[in-house]
N, C-alpha and C positions, 0 to 999 in steps of 0.2 A: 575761786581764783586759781589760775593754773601757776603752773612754777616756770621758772627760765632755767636753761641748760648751755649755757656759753661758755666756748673756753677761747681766748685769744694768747695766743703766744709770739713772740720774736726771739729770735735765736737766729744759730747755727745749724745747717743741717749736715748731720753725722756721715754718709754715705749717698753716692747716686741712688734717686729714687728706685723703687722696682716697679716697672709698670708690666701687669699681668692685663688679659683678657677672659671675660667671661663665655660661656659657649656660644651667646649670643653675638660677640665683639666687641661688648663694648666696655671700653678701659676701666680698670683699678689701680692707681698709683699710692706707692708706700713707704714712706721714708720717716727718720726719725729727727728731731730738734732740741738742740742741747742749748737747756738758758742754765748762768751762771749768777750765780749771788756771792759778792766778795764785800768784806769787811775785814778791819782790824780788829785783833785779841784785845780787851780793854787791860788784861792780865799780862802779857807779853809783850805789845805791841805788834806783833809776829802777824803777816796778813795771812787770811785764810779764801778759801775758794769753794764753796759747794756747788757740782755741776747736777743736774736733774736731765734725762731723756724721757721725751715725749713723744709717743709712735703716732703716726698722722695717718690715714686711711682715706683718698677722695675719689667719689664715686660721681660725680661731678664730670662729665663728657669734656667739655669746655676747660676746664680747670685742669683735670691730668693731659690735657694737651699744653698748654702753657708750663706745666711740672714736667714734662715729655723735655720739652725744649730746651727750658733756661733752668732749671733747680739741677742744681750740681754737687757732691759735697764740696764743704765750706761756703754754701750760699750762706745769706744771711735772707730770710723770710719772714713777713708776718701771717698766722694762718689763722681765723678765725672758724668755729664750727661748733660740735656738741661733744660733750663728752659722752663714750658708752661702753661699757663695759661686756664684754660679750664669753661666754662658755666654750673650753673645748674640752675633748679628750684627746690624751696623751698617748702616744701608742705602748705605755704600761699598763694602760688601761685607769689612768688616773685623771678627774676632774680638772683641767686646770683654768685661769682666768686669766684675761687679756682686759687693760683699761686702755683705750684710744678715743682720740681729738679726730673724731667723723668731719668731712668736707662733703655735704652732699645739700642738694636744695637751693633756696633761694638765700637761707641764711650763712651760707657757706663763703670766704675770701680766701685770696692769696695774695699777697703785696709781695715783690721785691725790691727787697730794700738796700741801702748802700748803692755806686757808681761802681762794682765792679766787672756789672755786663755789659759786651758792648752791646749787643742787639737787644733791647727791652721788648717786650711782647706787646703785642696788639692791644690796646686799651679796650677793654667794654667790645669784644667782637662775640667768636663764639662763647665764650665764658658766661658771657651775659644772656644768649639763649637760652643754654642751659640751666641757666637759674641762678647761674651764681655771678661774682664780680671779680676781675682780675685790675691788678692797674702797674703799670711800667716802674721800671726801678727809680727811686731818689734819690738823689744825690746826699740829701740833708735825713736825721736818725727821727726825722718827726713822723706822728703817726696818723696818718687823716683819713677818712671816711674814705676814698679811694673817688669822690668828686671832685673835676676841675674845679682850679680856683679861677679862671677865667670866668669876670661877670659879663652881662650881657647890661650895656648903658642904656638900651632904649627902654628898659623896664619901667611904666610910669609911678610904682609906689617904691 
């Protein structure tokens, strides 16, 4: 039995994405998503707020073009992908380590979410060749497979 590697997040995104090229041309976009957890002290009363930042990396053709477009800071996004951890060195010549939420593949999304774009991205165009799914922004904070819900009534079961 193998393992599963999924990270799905919604937040805020911290900063305009940075979209680089590889020598080849083709796109890498990199932005970071702040989710917050708030609760009240049972001791105080006093509310509290813990934010976390998430660095997202998507190598996904289709998908850093839709992040090209519409991801802005203060989007609100959902990003589905893997977690990986990956090795550098520092120019002190010291080992250091990076954890990132990969967008690459077939298992890779990006929702925008909230009514605060005007122009929502193409549904299921290029994103969808590239292997992954993109789906338009919602009005409403619910989270769906990125499948219309329009049924088809001639189905006979």
């Amino acid at each position: 039995m193998s393992g599963l590697n999924r990270a799905i997040i919604l937040g805020n995104v911290g900063g305009d994405p940075d979209i680089r090229r590889t020598q080849d041309g083709k796109p890498i976009a990199s932005f970071s998503i702040a989710t917050s957890e708030q609760w009240r002290d049972k001791d105080t009363g006093e509310r509290k707020e813990r934010t976390q930042w998430h660095r997202i990396v998507c190598f996904s053709e289709g998908l850093c073009k839709v992040i090209e477009q519409y991801v802005k800071k203060g989007s609100r996004v959902l990003v589905e992908g893997q977690i990986e951890t990956r090795k550098w060195t520092a120019q002190d010549g010291t080992d250091r380590y990076t954890t990132e939420i990969v967008l690459r593949g077939f298992n890779a999304s990006l929702s925008l979410e909230g009514g605060g774009q005007r122009n929502g991205p193409p549904a299921n165009d290029d994103a969808d060749r590239a292997g992954a799914r993109s789906v338009p922004p919602r009005n409403s904070g619910s989270i769906s497979s990125g499948r219309s819900s329009d049924m088809d009534d001639d189905i006979p079961f």
